[in-house]
N, C-alpha and C positions, 0 to 999 in steps of 0.2 A: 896276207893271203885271204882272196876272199870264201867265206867258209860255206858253208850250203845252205845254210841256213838265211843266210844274206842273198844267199842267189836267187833263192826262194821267193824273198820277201819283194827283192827287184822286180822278180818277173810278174810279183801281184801286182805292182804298184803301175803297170804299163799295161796289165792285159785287163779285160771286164770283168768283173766279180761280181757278178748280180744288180743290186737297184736298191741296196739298203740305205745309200746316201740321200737325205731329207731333197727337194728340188729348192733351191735358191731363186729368188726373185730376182729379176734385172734391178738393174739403180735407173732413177730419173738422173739423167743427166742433164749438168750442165752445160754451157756454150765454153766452158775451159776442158770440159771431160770429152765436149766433141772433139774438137781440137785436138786434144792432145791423141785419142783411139783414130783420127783421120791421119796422120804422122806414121801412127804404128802400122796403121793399113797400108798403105807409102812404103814404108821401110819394107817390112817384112814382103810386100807383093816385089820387093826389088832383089831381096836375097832370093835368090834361085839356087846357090851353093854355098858350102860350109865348110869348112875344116879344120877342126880344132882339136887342143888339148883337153881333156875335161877331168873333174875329181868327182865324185858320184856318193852323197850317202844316204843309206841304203835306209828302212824303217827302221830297224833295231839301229842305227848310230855308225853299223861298219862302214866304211871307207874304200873307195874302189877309185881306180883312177885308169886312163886309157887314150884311145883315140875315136874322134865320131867324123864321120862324114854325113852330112845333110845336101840330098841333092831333090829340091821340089819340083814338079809332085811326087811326094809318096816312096821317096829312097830314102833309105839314113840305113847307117850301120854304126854299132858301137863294136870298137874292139878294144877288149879290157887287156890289158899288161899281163903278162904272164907270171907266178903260175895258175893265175885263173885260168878255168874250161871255157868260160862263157863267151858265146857270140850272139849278138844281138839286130838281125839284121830286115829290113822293112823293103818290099819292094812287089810288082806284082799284085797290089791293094790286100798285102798280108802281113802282118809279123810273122818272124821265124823267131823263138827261142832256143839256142842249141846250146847244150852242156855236155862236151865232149868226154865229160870222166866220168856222167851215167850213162851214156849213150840214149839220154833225154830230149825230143825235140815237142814244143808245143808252138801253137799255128794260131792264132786268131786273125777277123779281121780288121784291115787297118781302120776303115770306119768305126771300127766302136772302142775305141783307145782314145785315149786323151791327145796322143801324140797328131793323131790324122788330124786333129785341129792344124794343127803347125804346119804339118807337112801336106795339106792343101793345095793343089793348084793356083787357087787364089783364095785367101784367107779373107773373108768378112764381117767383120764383128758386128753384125746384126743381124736379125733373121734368125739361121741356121743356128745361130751362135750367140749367147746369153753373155753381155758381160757383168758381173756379179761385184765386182770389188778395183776399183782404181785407186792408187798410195802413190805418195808421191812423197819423196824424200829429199834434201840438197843433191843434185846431180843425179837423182836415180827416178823412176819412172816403173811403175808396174800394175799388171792389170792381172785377174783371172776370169777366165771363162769356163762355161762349160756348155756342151751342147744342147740344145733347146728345148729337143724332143725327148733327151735322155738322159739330162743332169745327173740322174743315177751312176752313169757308167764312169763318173770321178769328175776331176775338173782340172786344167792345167793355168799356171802364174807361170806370167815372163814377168822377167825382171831386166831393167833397159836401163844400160848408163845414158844419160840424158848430154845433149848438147856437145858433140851428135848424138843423134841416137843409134844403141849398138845393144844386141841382146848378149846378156850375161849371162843370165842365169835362168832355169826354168826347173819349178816344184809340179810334180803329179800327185796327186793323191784321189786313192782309189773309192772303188763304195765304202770301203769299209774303213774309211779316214786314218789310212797310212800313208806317209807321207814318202815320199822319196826325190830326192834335193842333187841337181847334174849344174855345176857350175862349169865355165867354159873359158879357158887364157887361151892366148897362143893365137888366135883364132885366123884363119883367113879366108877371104869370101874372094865368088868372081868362078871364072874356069867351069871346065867340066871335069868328070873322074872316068876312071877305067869302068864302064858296066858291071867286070865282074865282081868289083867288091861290093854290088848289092845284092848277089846270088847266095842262097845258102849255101853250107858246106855238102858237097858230094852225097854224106853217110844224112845228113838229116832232108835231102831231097828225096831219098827213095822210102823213108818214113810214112806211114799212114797217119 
């Protein structure tokens, strides 16, 4: 079960928390670093939909697991397994946090989350977008960024099985360098979803 504590920590780890994280410097890149962030532009400007299984953990180490839908620009919903409360869902240039067993809903916007990197219209890893660290492993591929103007407000790592390339895995970690880690199986791309699964729920719409 995930405990509240963990709910907590999830929902630092996606929403803004100040500016106390240092500002990272871009890397000089190489002609193998262009290359390889040209691919990921590629790729990712092709995923337009998502749907997958995911296992989620959390800063303190707990464990959540569920289902995410990613639809670009600017939708995703995470639905955790039950008996979690939590619903996590992006659309509207907003997040919605909704924890149905406080009757808890917190709002930020999608712009200053690590996640509206991702879920971008069209993703650019230059300019707007700082890339700070590129790794590269047998068959695996990863990069992080953070926004340009605002490195503060955290930074998000994809992690990409390589040859094809396919995103796995992605870490957020907020100002406040907690980390929170959503791995993805199962996955299937392509399609469209039903609109209403990026709608908040009813009771945290009518929320101030």
């Amino acid at each position: 079960m995930l405990q509240r504590r963990s709910v907590l920590l999830i929902a630092a780890a996606l929403l803004p928390a100040g500016f106390a994280a240092r500002a990272e410097p871009g890397l000089t890149l190489t002609p193998r670093d262009k290359a390889d962030l040209a691919r990921i532009e590629t790729y990712l400007n092709g995923l337009r939909s998502l749907k997958a299984r995911f296992t989620q953990v959390a800063p303190d180490g707990a464990m959540s697991d569920g289902t995410v839908w990613l639809e670009r620009p600017g939708r995703m919903r995470f639905q955790y397994n039950p008996p979690s409360p939590i619903l996590l869902v992006a659309s509207h240039g907003v997040v919605v946090f909704h924890d149905s067993s406080l009757d808890q809903t917190t709002e930020v916007q999608l712009g200053r989350t690590p996640l509206g990197i991702l879920l971008a219209d069209r993703v650019d890893l230059a300019g707007s977008v700082t890339v700070t660290a590129i790794q590269r492993v047998p068959g695996q591929l990863q990069i992080t960024l953070v926004r340009s103007a605002s490195p503060g407000d955290g930074s998000l790592t994809l992690i990409f099985a390589d040859s094809p390339l396919m995103l796995r895995q992605w870490t957020v970690v907020d100002a406040q360098r907690k980390e929170t880690h959503v791995t993805l199986y199962d996955g299937q791309t392509g399609g469209s979803f039903d609109p209403a699964l990026f709608e908040p729920p009813a009771e945290a719409k009518t929320r101030d």
